[in-house]
Every structure is written in C-alpha cells, then in structure tokens.
TIVO-2410 file (N, C-alpha, C; in nm, 3 decimals):
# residues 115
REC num residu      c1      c2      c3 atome chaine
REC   1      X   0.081  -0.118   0.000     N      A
REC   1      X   0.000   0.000   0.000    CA      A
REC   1      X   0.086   0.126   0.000     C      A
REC   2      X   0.189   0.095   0.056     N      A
REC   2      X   0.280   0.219   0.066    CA      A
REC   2      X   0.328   0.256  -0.096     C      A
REC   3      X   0.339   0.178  -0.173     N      A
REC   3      X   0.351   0.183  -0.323    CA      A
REC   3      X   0.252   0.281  -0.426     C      A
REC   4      X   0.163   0.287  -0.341     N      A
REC   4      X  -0.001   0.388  -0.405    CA      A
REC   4      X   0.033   0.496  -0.391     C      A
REC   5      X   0.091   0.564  -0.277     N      A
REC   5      X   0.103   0.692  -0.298    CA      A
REC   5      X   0.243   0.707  -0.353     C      A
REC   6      X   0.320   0.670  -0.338     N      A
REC   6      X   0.437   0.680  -0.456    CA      A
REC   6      X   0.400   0.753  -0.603     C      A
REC   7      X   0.314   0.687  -0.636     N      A
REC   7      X   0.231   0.707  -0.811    CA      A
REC   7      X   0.227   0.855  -0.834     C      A
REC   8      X   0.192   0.932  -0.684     N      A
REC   8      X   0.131   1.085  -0.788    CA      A
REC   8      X   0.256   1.163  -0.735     C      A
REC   9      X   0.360   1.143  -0.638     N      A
REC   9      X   0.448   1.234  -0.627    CA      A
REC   9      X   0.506   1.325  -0.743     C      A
REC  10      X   0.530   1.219  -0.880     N      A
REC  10      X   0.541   1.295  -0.981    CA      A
REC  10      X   0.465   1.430  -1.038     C      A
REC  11      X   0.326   1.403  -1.044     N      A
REC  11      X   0.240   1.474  -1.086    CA      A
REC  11      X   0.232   1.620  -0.967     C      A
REC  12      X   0.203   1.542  -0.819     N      A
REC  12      X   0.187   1.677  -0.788    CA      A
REC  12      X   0.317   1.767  -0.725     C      A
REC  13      X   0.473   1.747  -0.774     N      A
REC  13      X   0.545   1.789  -0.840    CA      A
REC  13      X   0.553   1.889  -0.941     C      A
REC  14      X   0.488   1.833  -1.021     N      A
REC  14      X   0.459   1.923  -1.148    CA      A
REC  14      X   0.308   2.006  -1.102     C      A
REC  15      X   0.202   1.976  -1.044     N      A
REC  15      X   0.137   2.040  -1.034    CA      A
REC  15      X   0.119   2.208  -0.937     C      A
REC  16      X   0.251   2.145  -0.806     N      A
REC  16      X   0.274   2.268  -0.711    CA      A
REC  16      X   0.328   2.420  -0.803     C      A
REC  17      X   0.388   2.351  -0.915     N      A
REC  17      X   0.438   2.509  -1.033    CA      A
REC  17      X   0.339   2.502  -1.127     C      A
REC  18      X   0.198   2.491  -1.095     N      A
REC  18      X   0.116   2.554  -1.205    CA      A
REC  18      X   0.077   2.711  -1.175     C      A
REC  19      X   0.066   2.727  -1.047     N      A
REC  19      X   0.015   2.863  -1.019    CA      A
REC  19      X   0.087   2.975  -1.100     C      A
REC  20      X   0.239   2.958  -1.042     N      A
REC  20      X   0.298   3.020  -1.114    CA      A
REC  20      X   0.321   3.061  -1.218     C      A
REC  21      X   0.298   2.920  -1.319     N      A
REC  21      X   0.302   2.916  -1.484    CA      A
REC  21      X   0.164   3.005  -1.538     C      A
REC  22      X   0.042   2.999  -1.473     N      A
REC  22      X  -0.051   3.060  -1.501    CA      A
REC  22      X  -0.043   3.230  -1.479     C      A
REC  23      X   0.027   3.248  -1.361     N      A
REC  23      X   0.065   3.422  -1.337    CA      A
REC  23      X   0.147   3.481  -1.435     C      A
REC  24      X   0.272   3.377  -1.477     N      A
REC  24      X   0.336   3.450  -1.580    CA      A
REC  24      X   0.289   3.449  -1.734     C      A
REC  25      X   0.212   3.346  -1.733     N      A
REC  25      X   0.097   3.327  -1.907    CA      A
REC  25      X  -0.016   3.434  -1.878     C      A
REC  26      X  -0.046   3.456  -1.765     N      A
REC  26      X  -0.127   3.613  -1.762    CA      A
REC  26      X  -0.064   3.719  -1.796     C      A
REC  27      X   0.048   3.777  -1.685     N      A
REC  27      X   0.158   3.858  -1.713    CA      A
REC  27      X   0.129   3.893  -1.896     C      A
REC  28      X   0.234   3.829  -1.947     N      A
REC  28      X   0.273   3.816  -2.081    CA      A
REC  28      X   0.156   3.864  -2.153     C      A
REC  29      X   0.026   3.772  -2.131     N      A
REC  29      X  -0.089   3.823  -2.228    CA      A
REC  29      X  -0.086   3.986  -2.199     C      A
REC  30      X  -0.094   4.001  -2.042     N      A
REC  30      X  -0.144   4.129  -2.094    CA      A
REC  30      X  -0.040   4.230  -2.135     C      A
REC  31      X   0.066   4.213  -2.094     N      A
REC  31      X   0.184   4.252  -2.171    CA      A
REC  31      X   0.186   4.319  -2.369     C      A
REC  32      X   0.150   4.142  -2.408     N      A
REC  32      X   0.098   4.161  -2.513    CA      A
REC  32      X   0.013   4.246  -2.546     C      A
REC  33      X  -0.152   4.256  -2.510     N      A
REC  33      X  -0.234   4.346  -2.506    CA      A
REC  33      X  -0.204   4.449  -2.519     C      A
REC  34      X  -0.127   4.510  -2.407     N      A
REC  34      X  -0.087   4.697  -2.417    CA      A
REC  34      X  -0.008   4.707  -2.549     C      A
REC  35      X   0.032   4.607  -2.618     N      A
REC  35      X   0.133   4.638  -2.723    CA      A
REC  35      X   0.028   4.681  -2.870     C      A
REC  36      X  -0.080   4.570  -2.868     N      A
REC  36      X  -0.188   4.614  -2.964    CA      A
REC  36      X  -0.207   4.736  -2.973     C      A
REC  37      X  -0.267   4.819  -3.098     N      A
REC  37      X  -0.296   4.907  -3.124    CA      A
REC  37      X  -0.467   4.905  -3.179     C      A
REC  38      X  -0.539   4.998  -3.150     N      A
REC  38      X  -0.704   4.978  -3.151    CA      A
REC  38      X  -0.682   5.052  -3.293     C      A
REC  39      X  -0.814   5.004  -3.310     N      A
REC  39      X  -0.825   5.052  -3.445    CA      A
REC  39      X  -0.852   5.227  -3.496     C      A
REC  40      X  -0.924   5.264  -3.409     N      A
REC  40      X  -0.925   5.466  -3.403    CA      A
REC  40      X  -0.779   5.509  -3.359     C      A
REC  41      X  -0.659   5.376  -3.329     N      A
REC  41      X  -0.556   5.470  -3.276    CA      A
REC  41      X  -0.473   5.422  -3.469     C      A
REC  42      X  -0.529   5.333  -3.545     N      A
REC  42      X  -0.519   5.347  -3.677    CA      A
REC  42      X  -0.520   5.423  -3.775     C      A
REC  43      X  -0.591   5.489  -3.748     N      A
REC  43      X  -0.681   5.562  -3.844    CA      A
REC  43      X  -0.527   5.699  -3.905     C      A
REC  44      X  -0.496   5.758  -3.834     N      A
REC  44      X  -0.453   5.900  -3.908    CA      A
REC  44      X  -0.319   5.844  -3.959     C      A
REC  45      X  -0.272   5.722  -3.891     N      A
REC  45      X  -0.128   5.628  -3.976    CA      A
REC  45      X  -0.232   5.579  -4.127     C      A
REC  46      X  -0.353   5.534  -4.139     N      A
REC  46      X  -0.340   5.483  -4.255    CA      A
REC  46      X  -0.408   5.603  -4.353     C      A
REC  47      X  -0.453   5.696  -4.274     N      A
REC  47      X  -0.444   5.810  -4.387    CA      A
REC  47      X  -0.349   5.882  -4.457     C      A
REC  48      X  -0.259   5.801  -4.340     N      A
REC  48      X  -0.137   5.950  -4.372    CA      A
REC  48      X  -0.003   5.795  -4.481     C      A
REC  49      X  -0.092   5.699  -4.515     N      A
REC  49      X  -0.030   5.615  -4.595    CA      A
REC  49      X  -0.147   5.590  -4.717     C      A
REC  50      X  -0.207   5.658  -4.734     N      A
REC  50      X  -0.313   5.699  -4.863    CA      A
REC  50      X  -0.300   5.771  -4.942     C      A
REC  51      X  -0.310   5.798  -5.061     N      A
REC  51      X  -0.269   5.908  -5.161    CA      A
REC  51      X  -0.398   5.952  -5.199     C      A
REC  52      X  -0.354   6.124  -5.198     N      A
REC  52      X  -0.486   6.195  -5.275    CA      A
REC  52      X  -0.520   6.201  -5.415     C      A
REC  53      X  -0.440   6.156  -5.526     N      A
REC  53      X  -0.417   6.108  -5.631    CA      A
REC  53      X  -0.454   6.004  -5.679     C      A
REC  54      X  -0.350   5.849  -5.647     N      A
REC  54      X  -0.345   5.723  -5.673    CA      A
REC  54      X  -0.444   5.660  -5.560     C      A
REC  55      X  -0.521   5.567  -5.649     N      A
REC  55      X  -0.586   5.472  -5.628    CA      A
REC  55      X  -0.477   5.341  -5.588     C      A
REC  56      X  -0.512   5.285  -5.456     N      A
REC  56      X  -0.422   5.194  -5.392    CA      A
REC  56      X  -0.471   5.106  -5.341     C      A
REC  57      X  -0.477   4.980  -5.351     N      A
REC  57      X  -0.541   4.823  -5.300    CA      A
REC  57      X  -0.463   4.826  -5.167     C      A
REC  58      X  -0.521   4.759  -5.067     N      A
REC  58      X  -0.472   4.703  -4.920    CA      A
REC  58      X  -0.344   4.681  -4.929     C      A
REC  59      X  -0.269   4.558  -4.968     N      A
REC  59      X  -0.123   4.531  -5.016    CA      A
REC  59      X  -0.088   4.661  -4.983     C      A
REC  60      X  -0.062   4.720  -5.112     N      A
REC  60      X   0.013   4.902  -5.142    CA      A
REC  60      X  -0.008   4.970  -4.997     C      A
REC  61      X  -0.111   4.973  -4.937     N      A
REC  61      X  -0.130   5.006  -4.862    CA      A
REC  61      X  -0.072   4.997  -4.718     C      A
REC  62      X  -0.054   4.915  -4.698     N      A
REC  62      X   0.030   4.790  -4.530    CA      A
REC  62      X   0.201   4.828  -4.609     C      A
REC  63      X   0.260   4.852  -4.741     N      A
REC  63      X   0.364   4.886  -4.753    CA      A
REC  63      X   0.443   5.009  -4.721     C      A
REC  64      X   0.340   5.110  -4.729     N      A
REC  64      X   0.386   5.274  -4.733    CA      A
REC  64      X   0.397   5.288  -4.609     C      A
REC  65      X   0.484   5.414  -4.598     N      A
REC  65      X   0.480   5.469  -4.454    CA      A
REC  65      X   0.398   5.554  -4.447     C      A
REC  66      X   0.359   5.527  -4.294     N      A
REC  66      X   0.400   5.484  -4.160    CA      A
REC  66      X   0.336   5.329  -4.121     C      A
REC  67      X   0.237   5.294  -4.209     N      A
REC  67      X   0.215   5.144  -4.203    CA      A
REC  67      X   0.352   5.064  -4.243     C      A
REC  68      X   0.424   5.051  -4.301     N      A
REC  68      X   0.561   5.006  -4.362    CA      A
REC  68      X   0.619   4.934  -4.225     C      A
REC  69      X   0.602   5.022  -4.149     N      A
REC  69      X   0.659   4.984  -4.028    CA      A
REC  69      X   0.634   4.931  -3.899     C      A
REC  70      X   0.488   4.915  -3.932     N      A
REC  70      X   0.424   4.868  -3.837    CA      A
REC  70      X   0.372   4.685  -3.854     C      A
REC  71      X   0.359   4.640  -3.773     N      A
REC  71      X   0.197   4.494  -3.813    CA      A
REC  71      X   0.111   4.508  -3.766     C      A
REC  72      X   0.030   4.559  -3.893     N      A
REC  72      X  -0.145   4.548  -3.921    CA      A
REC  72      X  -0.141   4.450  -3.962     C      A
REC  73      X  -0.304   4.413  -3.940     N      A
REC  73      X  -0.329   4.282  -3.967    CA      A
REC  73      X  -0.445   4.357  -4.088     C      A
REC  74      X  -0.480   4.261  -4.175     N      A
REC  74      X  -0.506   4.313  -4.287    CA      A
REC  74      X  -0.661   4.301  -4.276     C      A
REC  75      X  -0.716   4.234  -4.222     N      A
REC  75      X  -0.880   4.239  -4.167    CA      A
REC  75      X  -0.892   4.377  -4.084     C      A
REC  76      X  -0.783   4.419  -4.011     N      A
REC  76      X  -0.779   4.497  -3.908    CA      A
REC  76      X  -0.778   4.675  -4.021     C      A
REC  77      X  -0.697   4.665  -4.142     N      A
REC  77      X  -0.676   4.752  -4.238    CA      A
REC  77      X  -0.806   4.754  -4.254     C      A
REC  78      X  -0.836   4.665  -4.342     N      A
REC  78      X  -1.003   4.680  -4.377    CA      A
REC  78      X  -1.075   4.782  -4.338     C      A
REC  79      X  -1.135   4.693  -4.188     N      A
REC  79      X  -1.230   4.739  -4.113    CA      A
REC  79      X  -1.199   4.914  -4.113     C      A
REC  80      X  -1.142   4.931  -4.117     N      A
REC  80      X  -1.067   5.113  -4.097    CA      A
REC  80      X  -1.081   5.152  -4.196     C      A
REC  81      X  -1.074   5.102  -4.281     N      A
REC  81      X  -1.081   5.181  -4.443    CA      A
REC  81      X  -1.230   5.122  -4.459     C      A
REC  82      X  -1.260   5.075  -4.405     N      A
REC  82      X  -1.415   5.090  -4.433    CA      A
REC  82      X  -1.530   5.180  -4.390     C      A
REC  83      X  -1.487   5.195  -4.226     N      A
REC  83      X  -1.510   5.300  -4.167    CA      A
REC  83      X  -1.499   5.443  -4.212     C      A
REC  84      X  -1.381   5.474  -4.290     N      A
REC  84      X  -1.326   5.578  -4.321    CA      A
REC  84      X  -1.395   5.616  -4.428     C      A
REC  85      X  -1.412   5.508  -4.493     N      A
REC  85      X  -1.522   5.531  -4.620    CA      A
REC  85      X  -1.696   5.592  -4.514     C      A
REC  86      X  -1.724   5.515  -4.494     N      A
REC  86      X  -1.831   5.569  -4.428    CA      A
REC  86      X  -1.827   5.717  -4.354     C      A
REC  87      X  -1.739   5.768  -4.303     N      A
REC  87      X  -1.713   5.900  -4.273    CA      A
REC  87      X  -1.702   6.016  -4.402     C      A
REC  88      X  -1.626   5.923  -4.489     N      A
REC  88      X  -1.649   6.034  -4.584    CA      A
REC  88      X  -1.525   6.092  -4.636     C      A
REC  89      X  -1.440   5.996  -4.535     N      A
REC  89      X  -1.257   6.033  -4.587    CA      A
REC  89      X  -1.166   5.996  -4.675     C      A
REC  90      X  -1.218   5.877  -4.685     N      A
REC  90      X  -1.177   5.769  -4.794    CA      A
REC  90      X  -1.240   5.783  -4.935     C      A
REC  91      X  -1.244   5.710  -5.007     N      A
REC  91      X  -1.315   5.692  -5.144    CA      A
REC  91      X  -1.270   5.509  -5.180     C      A
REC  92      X  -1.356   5.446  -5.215     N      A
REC  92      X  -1.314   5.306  -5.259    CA      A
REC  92      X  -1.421   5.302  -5.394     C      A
REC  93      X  -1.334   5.190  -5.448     N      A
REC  93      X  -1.398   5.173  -5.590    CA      A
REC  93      X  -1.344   5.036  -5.618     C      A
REC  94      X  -1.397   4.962  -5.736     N      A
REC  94      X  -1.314   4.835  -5.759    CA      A
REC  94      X  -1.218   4.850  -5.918     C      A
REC  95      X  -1.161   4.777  -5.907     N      A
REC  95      X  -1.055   4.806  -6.017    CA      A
REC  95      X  -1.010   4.629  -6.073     C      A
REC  96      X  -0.985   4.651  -6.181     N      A
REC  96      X  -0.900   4.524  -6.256    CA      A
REC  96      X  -0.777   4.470  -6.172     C      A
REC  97      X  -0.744   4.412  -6.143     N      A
REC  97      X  -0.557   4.362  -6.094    CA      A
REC  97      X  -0.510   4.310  -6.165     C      A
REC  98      X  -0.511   4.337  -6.291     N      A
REC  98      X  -0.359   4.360  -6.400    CA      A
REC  98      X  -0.419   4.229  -6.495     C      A
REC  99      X  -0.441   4.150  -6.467     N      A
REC  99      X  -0.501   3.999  -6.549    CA      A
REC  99      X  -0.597   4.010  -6.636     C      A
REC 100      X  -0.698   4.110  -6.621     N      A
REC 100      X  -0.817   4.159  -6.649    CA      A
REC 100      X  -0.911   4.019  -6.544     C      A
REC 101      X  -0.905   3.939  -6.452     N      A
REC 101      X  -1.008   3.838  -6.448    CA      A
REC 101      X  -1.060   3.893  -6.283     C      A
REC 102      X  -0.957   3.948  -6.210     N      A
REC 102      X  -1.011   3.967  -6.044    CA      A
REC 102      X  -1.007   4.113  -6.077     C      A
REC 103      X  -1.150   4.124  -5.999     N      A
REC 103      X  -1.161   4.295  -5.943    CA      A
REC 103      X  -1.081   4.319  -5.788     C      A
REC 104      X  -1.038   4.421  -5.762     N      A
REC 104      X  -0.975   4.422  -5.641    CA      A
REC 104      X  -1.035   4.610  -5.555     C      A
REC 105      X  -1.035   4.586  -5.439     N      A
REC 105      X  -1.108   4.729  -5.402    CA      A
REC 105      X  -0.992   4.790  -5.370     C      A
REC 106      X  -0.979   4.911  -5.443     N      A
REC 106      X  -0.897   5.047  -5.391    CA      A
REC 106      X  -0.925   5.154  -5.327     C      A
REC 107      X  -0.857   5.236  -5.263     N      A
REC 107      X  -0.893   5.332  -5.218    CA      A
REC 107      X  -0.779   5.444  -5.268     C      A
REC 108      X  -0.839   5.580  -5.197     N      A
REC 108      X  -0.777   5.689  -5.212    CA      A
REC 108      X  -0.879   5.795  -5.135     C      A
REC 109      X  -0.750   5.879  -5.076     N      A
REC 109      X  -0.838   5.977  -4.987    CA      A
REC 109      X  -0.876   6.047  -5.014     C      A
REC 110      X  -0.962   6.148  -4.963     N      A
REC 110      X  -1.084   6.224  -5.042    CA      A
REC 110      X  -0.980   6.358  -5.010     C      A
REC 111      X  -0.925   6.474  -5.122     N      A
REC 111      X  -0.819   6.549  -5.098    CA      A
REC 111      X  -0.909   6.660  -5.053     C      A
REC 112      X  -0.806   6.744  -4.912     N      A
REC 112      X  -0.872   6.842  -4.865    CA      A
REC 112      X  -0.928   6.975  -4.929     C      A
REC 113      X  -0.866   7.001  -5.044     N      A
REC 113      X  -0.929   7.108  -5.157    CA      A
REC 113      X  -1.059   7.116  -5.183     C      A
REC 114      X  -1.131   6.996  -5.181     N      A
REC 114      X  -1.247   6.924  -5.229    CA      A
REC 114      X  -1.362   6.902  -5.138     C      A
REC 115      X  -1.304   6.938  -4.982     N      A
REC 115      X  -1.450   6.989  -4.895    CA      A
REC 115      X  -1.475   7.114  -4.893     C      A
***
C-alpha cells in the first residue's frame, strides 16, 4: 500500500508550479495586449499612408509609410478603411488587378481642396 502513494508524487510535483506558470501566461498576455494598437488609434497612420491622387489596394497600402513599419493585420486595415469610407474620408472603388479576371477594391483619400 505504501507503493499507491508513490504514483502521484510525480504529478503533484509538477502540479505545485502551475500557479505560477498561469501568473506568468497572464503577465505576458497582458503585456501583449498593451502592445496592440485599436483601431481609431489606426486611423490617421493609414491616412497618412493613402494618396490623394493614386488609387491603392490594401497590399500598397500595409507597404507605405507609416504602415511600412508597423503589423497590421489586414482584416484589421479593412475594417478602418471601411469606416473611413463611411465617414467620408476615404473613397473606394473596384478596379481590374492587372489579369483583367479579379476585381480588387482600392482606395484613395478624399483630398482636402475638395470639402
């Protein structure tokens, strides 16, 4: 009988450092977290990577600066340039991508001369 409890010494071994492992996998997340950027704190970086001229697809877009230098996530681009459209800052339209077979959506900002 003395052999039975032998069995879990291992385990609760390993189990006395879970607390810990869980404080520092919290830690870290939220660590992580503060590093994210919200999407209204987006907004005047991806205007200010928009042209009042050229018409520019997402891609082109996540390349220029001050996006160039950052990671956006490209759902995360979107949603902002969609918004932005809805405000009235943006302009989107669809366009050919070079093959003639896929349409692709561009944008370009609405230039300040023009309010």
């Amino acid at each position: 009988m003395a052999g039975m409890g032998m069995d879990d010494d291992p385990l609760l071994a390993i189990l006395r450092y879970a607390p810990i492992v869980f404080v520092v996998l919290g830690v870290g997340f939220v660590v992580w977290l503060a590093r994210q950027r919200l999407p209204f704190e987006l907004q005047p970086d991806i205007l200010a990577a928009l042209s009042d001229t050229e018409a520019l697809p997402t891609s082109t877009i996540r390349q220029r600066p001050p996006l160039a230098y950052q990671d956006v996530d490209v759902k995360t681009l979107a949603g902002v340039l969609e918004r932005l459209c809805n405000d009235g800052l943006v302009v989107r339209w669809y366009a050919d991508d070079g093959d003639g077979r896929a349409r692709q959506a561009v944008y370009r900002r609405v230039s300040s001369d023009s309010t």
